[in-house]
mmCIF file of the N, C-alpha and C atoms, coordinates in Angstrom:
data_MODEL
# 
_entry.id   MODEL 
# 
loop_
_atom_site.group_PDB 
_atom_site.id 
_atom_site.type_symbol 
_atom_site.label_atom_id 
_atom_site.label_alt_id 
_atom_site.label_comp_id 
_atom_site.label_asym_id 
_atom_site.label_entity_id 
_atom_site.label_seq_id 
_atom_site.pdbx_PDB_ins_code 
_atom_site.Cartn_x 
_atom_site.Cartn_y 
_atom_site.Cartn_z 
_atom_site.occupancy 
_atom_site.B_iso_or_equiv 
_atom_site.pdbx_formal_charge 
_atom_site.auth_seq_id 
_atom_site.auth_comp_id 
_atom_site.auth_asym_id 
_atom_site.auth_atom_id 
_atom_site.pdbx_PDB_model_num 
ATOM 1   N N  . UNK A 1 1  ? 0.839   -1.175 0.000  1.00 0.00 ? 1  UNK A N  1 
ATOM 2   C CA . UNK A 1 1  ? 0.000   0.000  0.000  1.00 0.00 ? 1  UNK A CA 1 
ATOM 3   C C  . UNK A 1 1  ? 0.885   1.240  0.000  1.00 0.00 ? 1  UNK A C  1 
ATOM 4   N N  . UNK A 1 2  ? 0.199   2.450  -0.960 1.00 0.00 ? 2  UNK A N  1 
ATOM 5   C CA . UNK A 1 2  ? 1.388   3.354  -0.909 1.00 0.00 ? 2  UNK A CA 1 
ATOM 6   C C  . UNK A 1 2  ? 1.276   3.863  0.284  1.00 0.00 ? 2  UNK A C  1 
ATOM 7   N N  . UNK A 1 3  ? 2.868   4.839  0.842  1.00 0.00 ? 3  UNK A N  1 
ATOM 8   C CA . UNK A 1 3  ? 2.534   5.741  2.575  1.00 0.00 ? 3  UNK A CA 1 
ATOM 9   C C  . UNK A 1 3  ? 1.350   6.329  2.169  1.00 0.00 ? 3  UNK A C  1 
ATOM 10  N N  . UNK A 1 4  ? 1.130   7.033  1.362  1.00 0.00 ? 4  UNK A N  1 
ATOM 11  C CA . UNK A 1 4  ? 0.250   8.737  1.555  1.00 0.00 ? 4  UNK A CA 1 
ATOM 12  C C  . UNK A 1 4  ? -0.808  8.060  1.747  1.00 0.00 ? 4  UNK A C  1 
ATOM 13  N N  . UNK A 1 5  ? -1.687  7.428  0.913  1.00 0.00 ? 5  UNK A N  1 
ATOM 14  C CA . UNK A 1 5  ? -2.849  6.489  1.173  1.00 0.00 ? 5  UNK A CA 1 
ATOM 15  C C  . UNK A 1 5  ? -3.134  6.236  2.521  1.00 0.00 ? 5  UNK A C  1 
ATOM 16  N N  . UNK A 1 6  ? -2.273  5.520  3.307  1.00 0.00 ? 6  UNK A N  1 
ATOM 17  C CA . UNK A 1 6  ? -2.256  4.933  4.639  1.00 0.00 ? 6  UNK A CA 1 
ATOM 18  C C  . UNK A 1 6  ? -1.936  5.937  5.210  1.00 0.00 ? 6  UNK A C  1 
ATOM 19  N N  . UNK A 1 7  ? -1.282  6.920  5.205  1.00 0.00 ? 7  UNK A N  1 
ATOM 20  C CA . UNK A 1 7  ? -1.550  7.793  5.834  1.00 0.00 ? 7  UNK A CA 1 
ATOM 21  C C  . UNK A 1 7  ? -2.838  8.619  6.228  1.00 0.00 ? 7  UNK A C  1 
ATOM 22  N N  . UNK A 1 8  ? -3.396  8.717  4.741  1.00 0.00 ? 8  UNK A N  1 
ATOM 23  C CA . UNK A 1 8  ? -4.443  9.570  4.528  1.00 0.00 ? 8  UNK A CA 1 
ATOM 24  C C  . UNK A 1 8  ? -5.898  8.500  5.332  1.00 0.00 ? 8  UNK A C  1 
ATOM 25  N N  . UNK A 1 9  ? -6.051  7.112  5.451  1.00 0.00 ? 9  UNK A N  1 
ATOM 26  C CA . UNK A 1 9  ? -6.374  6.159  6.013  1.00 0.00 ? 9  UNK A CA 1 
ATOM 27  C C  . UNK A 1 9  ? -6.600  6.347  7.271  1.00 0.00 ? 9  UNK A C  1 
ATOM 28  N N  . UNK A 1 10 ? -5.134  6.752  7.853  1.00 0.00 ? 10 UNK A N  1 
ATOM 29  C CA . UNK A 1 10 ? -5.002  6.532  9.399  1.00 0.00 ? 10 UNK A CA 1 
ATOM 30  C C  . UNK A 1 10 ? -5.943  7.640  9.988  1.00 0.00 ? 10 UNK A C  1 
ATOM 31  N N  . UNK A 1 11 ? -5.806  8.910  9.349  1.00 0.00 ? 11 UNK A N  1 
ATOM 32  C CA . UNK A 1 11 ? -6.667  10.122 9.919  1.00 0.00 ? 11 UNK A CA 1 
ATOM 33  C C  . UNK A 1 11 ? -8.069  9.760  10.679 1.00 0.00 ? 11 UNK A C  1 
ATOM 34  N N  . UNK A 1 12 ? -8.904  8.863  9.175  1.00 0.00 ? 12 UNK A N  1 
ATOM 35  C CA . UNK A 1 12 ? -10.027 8.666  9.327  1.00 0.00 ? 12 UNK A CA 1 
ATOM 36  C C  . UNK A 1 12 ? -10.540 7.410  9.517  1.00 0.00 ? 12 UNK A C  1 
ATOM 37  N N  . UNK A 1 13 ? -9.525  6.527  10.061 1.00 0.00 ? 13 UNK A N  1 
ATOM 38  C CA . UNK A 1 13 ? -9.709  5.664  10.901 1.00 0.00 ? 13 UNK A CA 1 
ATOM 39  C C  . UNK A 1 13 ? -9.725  6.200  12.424 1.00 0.00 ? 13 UNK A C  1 
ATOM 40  N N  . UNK A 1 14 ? -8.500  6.912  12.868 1.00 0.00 ? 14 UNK A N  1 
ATOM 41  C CA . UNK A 1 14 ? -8.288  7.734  14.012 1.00 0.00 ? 14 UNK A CA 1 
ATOM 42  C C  . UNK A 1 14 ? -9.587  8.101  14.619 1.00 0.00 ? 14 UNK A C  1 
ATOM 43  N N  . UNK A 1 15 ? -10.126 9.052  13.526 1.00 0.00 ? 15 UNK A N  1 
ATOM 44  C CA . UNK A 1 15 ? -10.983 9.940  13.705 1.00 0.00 ? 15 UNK A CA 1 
ATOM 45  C C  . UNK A 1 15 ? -12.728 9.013  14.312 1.00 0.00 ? 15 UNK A C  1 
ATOM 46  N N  . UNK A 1 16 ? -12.402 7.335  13.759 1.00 0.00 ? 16 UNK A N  1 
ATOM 47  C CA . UNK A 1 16 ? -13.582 6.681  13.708 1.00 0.00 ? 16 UNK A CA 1 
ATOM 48  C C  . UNK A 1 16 ? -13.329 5.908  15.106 1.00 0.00 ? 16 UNK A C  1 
ATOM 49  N N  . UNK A 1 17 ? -11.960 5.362  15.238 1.00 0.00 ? 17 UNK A N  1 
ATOM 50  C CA . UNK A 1 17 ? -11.870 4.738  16.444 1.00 0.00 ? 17 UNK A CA 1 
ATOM 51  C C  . UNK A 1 17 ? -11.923 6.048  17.807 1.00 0.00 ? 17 UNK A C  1 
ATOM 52  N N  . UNK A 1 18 ? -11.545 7.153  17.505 1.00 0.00 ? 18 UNK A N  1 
ATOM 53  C CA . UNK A 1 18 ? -11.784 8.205  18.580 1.00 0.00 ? 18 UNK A CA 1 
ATOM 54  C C  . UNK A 1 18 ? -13.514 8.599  19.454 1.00 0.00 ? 18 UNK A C  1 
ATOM 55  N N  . UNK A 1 19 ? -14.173 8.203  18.198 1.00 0.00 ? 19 UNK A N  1 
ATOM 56  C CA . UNK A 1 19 ? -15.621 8.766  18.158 1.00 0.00 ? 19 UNK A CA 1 
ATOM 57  C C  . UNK A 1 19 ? -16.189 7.270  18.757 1.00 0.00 ? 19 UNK A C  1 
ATOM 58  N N  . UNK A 1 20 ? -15.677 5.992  18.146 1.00 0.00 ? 20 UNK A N  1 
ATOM 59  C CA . UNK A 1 20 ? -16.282 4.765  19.413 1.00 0.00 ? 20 UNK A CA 1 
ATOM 60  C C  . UNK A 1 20 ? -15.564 5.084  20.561 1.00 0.00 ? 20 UNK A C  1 
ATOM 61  N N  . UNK A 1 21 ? -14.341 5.164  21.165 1.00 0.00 ? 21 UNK A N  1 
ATOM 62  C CA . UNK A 1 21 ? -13.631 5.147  22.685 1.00 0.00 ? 21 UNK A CA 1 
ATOM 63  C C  . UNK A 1 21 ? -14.577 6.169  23.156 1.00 0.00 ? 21 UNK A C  1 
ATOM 64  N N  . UNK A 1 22 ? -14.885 7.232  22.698 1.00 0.00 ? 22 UNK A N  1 
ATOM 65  C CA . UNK A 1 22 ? -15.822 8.510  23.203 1.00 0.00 ? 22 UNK A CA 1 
ATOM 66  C C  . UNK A 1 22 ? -17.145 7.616  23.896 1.00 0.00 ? 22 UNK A C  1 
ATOM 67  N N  . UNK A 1 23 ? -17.802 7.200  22.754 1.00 0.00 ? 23 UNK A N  1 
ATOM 68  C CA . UNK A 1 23 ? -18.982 6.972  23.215 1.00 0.00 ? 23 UNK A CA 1 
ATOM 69  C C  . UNK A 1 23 ? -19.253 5.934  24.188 1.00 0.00 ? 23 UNK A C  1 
ATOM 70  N N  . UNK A 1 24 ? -18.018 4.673  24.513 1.00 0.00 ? 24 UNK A N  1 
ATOM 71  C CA . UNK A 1 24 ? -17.743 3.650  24.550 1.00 0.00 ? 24 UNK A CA 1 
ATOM 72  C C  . UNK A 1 24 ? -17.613 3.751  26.755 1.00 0.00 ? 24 UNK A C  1 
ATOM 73  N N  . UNK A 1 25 ? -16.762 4.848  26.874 1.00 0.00 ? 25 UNK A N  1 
ATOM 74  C CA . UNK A 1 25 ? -16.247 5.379  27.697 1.00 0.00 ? 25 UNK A CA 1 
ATOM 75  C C  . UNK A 1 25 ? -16.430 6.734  28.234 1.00 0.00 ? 25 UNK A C  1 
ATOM 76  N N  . UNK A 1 26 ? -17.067 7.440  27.436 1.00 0.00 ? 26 UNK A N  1 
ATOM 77  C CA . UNK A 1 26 ? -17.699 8.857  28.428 1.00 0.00 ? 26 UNK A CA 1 
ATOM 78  C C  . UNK A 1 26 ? -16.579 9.974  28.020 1.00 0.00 ? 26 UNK A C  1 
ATOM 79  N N  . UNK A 1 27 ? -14.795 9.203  27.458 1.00 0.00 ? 27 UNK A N  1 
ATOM 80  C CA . UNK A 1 27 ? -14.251 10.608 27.580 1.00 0.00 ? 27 UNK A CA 1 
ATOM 81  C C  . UNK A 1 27 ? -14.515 11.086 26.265 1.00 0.00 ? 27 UNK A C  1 
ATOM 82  N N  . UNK A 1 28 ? -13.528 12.798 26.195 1.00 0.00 ? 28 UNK A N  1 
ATOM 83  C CA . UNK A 1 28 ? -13.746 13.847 25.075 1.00 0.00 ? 28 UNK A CA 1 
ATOM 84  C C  . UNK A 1 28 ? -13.155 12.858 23.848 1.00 0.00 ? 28 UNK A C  1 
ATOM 85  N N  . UNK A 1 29 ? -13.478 12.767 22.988 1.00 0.00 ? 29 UNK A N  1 
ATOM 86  C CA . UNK A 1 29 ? -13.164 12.228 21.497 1.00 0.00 ? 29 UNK A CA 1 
ATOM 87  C C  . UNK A 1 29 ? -11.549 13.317 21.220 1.00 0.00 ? 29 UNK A C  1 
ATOM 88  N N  . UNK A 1 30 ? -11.788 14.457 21.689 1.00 0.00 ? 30 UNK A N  1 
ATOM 89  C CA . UNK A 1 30 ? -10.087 15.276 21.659 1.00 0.00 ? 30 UNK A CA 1 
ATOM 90  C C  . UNK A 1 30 ? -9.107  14.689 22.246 1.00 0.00 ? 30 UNK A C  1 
ATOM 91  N N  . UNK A 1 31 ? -9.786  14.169 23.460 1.00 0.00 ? 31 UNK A N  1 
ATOM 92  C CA . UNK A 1 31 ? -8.481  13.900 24.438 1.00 0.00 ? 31 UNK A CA 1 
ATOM 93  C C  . UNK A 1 31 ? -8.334  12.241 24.203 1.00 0.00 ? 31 UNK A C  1 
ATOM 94  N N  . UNK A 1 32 ? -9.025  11.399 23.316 1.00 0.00 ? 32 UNK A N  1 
ATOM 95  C CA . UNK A 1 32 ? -8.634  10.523 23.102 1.00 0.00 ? 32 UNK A CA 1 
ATOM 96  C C  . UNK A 1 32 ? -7.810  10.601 22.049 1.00 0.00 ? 32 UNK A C  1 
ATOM 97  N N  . UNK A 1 33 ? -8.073  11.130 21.348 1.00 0.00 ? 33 UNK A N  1 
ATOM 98  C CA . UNK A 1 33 ? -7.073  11.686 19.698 1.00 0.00 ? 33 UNK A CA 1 
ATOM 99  C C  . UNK A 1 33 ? -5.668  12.523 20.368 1.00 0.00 ? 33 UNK A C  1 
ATOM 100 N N  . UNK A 1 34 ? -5.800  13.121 21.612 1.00 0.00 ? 34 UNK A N  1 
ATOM 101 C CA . UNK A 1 34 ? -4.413  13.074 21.760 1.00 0.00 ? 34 UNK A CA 1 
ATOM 102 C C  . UNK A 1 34 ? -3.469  12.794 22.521 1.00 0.00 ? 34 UNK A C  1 
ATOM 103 N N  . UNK A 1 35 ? -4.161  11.513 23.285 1.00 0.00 ? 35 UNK A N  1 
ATOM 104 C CA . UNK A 1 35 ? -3.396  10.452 23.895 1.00 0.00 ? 35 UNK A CA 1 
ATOM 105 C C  . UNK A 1 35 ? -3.314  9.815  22.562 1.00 0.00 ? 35 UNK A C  1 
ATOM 106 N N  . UNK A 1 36 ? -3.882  9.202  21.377 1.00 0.00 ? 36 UNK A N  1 
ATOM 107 C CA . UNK A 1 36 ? -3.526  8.104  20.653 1.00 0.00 ? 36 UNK A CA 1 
ATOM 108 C C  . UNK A 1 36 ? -2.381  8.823  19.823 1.00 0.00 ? 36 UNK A C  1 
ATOM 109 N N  . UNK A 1 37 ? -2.413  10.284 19.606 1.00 0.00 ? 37 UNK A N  1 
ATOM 110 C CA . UNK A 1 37 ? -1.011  10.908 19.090 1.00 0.00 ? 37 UNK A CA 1 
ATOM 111 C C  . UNK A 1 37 ? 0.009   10.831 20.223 1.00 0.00 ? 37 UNK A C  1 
ATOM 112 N N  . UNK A 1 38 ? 0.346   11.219 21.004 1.00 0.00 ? 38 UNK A N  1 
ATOM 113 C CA . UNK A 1 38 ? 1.275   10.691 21.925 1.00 0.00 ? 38 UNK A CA 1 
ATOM 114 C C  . UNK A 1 38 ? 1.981   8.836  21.952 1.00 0.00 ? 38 UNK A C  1 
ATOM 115 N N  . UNK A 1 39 ? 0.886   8.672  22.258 1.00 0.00 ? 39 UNK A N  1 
ATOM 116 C CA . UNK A 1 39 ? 1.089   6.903  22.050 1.00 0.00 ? 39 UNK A CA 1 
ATOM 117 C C  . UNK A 1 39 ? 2.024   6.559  20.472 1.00 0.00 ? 39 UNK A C  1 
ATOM 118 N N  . UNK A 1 40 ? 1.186   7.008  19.722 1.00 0.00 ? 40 UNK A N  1 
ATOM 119 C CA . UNK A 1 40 ? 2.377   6.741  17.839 1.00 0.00 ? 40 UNK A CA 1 
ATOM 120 C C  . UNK A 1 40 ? 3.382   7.481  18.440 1.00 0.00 ? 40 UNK A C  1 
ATOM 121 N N  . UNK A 1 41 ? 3.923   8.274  19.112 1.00 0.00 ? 41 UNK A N  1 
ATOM 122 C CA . UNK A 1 41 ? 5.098   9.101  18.634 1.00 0.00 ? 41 UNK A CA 1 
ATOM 123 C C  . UNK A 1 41 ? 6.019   8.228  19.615 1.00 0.00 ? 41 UNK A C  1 
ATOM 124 N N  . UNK A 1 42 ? 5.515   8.209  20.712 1.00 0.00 ? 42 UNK A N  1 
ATOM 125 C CA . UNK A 1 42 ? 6.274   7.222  21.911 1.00 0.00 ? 42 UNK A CA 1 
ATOM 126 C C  . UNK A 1 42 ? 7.008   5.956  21.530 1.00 0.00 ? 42 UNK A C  1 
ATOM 127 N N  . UNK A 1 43 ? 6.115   5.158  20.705 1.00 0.00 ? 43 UNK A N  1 
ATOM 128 C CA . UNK A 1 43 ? 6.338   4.325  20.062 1.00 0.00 ? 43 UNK A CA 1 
ATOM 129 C C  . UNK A 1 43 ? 6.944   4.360  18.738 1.00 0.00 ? 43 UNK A C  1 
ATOM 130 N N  . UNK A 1 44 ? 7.160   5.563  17.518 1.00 0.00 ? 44 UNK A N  1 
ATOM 131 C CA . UNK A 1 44 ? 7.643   5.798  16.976 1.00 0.00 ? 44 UNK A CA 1 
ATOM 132 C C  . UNK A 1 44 ? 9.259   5.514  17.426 1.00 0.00 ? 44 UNK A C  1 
ATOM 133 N N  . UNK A 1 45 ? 9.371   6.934  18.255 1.00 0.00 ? 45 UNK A N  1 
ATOM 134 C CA . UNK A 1 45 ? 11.013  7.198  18.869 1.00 0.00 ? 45 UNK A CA 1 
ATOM 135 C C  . UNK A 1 45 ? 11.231  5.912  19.731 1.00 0.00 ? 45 UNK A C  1 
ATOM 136 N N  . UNK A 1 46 ? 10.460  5.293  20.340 1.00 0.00 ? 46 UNK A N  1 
ATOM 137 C CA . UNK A 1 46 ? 11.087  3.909  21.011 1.00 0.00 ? 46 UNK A CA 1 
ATOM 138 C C  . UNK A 1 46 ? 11.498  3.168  19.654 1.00 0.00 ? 46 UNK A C  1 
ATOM 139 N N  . UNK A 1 47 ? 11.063  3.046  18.624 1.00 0.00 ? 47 UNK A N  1 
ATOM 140 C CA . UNK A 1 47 ? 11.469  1.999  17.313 1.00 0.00 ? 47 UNK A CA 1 
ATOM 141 C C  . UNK A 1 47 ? 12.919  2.443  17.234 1.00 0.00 ? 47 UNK A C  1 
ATOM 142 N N  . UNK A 1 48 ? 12.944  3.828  17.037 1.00 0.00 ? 48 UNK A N  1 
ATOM 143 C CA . UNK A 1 48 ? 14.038  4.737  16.486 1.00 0.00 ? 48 UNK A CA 1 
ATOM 144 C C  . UNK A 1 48 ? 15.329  4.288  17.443 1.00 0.00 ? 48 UNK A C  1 
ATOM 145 N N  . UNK A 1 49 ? 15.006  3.958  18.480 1.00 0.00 ? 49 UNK A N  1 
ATOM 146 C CA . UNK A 1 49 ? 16.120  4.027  19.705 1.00 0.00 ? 49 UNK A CA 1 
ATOM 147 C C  . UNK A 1 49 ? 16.770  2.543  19.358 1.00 0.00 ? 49 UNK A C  1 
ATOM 148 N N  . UNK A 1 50 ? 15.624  2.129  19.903 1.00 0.00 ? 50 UNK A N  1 
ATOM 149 C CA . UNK A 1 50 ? 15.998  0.721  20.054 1.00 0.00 ? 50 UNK A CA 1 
ATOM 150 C C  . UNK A 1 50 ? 15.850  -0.568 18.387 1.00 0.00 ? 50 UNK A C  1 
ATOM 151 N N  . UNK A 1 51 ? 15.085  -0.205 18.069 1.00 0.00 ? 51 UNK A N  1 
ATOM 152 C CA . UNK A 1 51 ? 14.820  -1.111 16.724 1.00 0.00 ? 51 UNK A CA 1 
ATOM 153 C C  . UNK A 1 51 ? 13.853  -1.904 16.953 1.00 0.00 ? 51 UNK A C  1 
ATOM 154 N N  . UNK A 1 52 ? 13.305  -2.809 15.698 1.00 0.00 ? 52 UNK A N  1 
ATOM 155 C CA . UNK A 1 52 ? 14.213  -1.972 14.278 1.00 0.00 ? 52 UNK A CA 1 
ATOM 156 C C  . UNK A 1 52 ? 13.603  -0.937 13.832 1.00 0.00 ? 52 UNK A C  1 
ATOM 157 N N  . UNK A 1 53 ? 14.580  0.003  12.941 1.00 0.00 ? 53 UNK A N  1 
ATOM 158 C CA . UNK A 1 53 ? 13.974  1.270  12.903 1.00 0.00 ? 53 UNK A CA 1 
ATOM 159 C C  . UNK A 1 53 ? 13.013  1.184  11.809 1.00 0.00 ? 53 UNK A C  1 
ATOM 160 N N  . UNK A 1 54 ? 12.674  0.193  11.167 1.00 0.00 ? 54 UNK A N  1 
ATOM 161 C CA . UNK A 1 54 ? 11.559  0.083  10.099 1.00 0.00 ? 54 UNK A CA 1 
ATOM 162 C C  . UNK A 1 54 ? 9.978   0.264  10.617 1.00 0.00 ? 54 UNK A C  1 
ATOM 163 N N  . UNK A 1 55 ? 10.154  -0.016 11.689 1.00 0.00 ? 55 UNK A N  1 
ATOM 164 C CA . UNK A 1 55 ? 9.187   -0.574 12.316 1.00 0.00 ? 55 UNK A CA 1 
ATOM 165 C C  . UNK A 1 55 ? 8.728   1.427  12.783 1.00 0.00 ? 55 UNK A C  1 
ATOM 166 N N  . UNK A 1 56 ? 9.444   1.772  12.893 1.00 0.00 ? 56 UNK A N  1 
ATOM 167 C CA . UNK A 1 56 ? 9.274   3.393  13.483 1.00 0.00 ? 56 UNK A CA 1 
ATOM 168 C C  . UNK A 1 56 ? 8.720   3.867  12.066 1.00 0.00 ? 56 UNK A C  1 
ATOM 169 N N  . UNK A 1 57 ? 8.507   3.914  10.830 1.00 0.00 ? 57 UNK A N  1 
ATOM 170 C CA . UNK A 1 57 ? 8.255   4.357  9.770  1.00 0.00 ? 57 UNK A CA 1 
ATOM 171 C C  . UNK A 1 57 ? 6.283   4.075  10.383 1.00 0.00 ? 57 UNK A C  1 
ATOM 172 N N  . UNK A 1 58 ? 6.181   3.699  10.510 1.00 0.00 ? 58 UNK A N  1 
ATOM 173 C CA . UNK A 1 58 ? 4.754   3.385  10.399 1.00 0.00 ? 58 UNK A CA 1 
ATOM 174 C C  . UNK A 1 58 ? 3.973   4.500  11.628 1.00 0.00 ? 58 UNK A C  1 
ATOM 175 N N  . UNK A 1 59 ? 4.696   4.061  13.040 1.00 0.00 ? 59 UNK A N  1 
ATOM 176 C CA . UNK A 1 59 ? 4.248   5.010  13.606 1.00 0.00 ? 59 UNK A CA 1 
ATOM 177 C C  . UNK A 1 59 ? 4.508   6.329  13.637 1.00 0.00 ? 59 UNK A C  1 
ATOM 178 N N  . UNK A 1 60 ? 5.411   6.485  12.820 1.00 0.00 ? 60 UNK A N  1 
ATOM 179 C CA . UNK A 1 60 ? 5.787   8.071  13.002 1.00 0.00 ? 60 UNK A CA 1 
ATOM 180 C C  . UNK A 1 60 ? 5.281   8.962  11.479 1.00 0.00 ? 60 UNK A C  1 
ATOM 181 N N  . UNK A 1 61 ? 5.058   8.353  10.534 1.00 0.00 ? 61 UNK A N  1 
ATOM 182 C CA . UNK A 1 61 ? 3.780   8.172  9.251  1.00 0.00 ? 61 UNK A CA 1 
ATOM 183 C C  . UNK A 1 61 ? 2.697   8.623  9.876  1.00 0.00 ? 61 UNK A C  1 
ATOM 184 N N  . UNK A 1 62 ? 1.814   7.994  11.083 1.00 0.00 ? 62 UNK A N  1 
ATOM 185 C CA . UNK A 1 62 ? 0.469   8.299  11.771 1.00 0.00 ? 62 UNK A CA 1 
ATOM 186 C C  . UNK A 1 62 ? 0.857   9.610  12.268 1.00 0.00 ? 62 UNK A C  1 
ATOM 187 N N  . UNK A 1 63 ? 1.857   10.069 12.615 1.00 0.00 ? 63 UNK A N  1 
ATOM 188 C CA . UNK A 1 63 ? 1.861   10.978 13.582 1.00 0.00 ? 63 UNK A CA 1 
ATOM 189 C C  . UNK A 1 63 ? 1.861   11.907 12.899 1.00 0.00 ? 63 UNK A C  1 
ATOM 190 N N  . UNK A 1 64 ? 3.112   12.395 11.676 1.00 0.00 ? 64 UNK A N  1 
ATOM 191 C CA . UNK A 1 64 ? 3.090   13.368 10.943 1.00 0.00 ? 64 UNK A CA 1 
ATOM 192 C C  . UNK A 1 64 ? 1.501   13.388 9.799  1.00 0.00 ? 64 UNK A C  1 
ATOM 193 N N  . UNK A 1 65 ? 1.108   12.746 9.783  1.00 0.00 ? 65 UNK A N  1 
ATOM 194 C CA . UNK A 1 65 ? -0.490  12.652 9.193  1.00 0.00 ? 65 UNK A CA 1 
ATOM 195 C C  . UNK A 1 65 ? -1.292  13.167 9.831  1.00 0.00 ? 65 UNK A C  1 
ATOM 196 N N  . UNK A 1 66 ? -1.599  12.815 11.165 1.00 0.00 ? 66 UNK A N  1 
ATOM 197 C CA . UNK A 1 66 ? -2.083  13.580 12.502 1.00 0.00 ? 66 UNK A CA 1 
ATOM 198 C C  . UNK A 1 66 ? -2.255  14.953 12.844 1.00 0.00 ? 66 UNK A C  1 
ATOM 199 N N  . UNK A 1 67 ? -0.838  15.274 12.839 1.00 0.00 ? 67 UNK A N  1 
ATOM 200 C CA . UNK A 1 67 ? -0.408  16.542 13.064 1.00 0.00 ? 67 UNK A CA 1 
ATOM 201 C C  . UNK A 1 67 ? -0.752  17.587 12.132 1.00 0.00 ? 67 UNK A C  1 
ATOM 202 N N  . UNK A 1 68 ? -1.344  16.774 10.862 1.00 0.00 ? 68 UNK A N  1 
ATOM 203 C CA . UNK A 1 68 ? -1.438  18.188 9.912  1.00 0.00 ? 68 UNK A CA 1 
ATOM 204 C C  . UNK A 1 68 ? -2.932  18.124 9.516  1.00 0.00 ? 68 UNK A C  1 
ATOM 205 N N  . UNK A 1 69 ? -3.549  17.481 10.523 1.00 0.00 ? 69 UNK A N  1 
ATOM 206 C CA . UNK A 1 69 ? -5.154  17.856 10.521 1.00 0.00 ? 69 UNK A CA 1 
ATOM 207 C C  . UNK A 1 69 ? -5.428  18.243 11.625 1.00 0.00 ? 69 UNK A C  1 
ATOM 208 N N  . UNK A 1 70 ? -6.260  18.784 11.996 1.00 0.00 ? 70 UNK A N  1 
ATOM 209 C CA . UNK A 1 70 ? -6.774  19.104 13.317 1.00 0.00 ? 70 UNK A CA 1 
ATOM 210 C C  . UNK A 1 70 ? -7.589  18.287 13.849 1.00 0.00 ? 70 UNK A C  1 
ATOM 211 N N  . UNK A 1 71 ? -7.072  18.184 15.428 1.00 0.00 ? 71 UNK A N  1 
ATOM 212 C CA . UNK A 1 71 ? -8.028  17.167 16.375 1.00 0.00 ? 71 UNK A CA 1 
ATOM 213 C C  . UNK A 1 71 ? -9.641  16.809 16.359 1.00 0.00 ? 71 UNK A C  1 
ATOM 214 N N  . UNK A 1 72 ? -9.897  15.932 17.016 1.00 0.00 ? 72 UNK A N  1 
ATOM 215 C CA . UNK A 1 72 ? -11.349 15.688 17.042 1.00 0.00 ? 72 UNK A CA 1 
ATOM 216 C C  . UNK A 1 72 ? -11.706 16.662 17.886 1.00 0.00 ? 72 UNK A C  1 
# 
């Protein structure tokens, strides 16, 4: 699958799994969207550190995808 695609994917998946944890659980659909950005990046730079660093391409793909839309 190409990145941009899956990138463009992840948003509005994000955006779909944010809106069930919301309803699922009572919290803000924002503040789940930005714990789950925290979480990719954590896990991004842990790939980066430790390895393998391929594995960091994916989460850090979600993140910069993330970052250039605005939150729930």
């Amino acid at each position: 699958m190409e990145r941009g695609i899956a990138c463009g994917r992840s948003v509005a998946l994000g955006r779909k799994r944010c809106a069930l944890l919301s309803r699922l659980s009572g919290a803000r659909a924002d503040a789940i969207w930005q714990w789950g950005f925290l979480e990719q990046l954590v896990n991004g730079l842990r790939y980066m550190e430790v390895g393998p660093e391929e594995n960091a391409v994916e989460f850090l793909d979600v993140v910069k995808a993330w970052a250039e839309v605005e939150a729930v």
